[in-house]
C-alpha positions in Angstrom: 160.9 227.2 255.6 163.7 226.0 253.5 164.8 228.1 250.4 163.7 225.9 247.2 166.5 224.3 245.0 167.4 226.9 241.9 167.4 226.1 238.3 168.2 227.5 234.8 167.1 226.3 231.7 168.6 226.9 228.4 166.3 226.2 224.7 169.1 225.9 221.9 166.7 226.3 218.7 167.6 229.2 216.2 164.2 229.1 214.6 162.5 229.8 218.3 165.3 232.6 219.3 164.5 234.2 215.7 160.7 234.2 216.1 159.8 232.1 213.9 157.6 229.5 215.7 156.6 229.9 219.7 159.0 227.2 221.8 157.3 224.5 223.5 159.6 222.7 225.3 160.7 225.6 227.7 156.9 226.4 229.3 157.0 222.0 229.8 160.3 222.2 231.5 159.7 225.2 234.0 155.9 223.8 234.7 157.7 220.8 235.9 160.5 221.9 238.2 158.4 224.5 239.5 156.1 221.5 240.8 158.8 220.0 242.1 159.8 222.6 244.1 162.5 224.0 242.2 162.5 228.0 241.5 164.1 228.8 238.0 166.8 231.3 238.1 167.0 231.9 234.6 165.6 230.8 231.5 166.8 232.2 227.7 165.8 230.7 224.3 169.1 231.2 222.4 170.1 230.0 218.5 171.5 226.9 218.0 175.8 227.4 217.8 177.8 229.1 219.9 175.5 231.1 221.6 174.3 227.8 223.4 178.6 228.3 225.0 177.6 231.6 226.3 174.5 231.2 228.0 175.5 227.9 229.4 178.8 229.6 231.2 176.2 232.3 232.1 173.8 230.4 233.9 176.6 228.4 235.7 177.9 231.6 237.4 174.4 231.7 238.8 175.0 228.0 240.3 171.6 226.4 239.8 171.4 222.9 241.7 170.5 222.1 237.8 170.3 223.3 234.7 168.8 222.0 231.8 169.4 222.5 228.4 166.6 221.4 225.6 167.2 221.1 221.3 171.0 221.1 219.5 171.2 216.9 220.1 171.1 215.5 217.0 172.9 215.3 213.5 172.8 218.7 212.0 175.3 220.5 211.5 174.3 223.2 213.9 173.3 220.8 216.5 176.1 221.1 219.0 174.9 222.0 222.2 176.5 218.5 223.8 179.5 219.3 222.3 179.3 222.9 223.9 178.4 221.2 227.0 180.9 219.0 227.2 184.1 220.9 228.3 181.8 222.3 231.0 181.1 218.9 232.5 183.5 218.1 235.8 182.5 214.8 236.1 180.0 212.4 233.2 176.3 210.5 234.2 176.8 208.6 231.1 173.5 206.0 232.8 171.4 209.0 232.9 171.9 209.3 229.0 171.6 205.5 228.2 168.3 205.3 230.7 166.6 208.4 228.6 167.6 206.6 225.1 166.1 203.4 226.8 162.9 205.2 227.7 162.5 207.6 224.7 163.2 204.2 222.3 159.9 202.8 223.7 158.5 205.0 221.4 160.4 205.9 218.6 164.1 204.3 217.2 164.8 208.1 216.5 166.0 208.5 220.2 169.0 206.6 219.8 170.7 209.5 217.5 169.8 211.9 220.8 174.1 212.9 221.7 173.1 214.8 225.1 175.3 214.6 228.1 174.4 214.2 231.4 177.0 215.4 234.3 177.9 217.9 236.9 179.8 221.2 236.5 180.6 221.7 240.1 178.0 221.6 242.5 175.3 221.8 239.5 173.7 218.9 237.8 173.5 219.7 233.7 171.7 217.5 231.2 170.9 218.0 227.7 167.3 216.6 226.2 166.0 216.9 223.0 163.9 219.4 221.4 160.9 217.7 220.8 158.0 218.3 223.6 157.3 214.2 223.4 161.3 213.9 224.0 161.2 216.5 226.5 158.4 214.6 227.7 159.5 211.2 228.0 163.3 212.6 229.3 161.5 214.3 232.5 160.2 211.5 233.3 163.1 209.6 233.8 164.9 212.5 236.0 161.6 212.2 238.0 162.7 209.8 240.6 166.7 210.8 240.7 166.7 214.4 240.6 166.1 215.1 244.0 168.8 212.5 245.2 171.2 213.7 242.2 171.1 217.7 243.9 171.2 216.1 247.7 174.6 214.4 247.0 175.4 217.5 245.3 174.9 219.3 247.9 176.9 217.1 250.4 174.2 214.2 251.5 175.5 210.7 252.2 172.2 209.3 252.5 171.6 205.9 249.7 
């Protein structure tokens, strides 16, 4: 038996962190890459801000194969957890970003103001979705059919 691919998952939403309505994008994410095989390592609801900095250098000393981070894409002012993200990022998957915009504008023209990165910080592959379940939704769908081939080449496979 092989030991399963780790992930962390970071919610940046400072009305969930503060109790104030029940996160749904978090139970989504972990439902899914626990079906795919995945075992999440860590998983924190934290406000929107700098806190998002903090808990994304925490979970990347734990060096998930991925970690995801969901809410803090958009336009307000407290929505910075791509710019947090950023600095982290080694190298950019800019097409994973434009092929989530793609699929998310199928449905509504609000997905083009979605700023999330898509990258690798070392060995770990880190994207940001929105933080809408429907986002969420459509966003896990696209990393579907790459994700396993995005954490093999990670971890050193040549295979195409």
């Amino acid at each position: 038996m092989t030991t399963p691919r780790t992930a962390a998952l970071i919610i940046a939403s400072t009305r969930a962190a503060a109790g104030v309505y029940q996160d749904e994008c978090a139970p989504l994410i972990q439902r899914w890459l626990v079906g795919k095989g995945y075992a999440v390592q860590r998983a924190e609801v934290v406000p929107d801000g700098p806190e998002v900095r903090d808990a994304l250098e925490q979970c990347l000393k734990g060096k998930p194969a991925v970690l995801i981070t969901s809410g803090g894409t958009g336009l307000s002012e407290d929505d910075v957890t791509p710019d947090l993200t950023e600095p982290f990022l080694t190298r950019s998957l800019p097409g994973i970003m434009e092929a989530l915009r793609r699929a998310g504008a199928e449905k509504t023209p609000m997905a083009a103001l979605s700023r999330g990165h898509a990258g690798v910080s070392g060995r770990t592959f880190v994207i940001n979705l929105p933080g809408s379940p429907g986002a969420v939704h459509d966003g896990l769908a696209v990393l579907d059919p790459i994700l396993d081939h995005i954490c093999a080449q990670l971890e050193g496979s040549h295979e195409h």
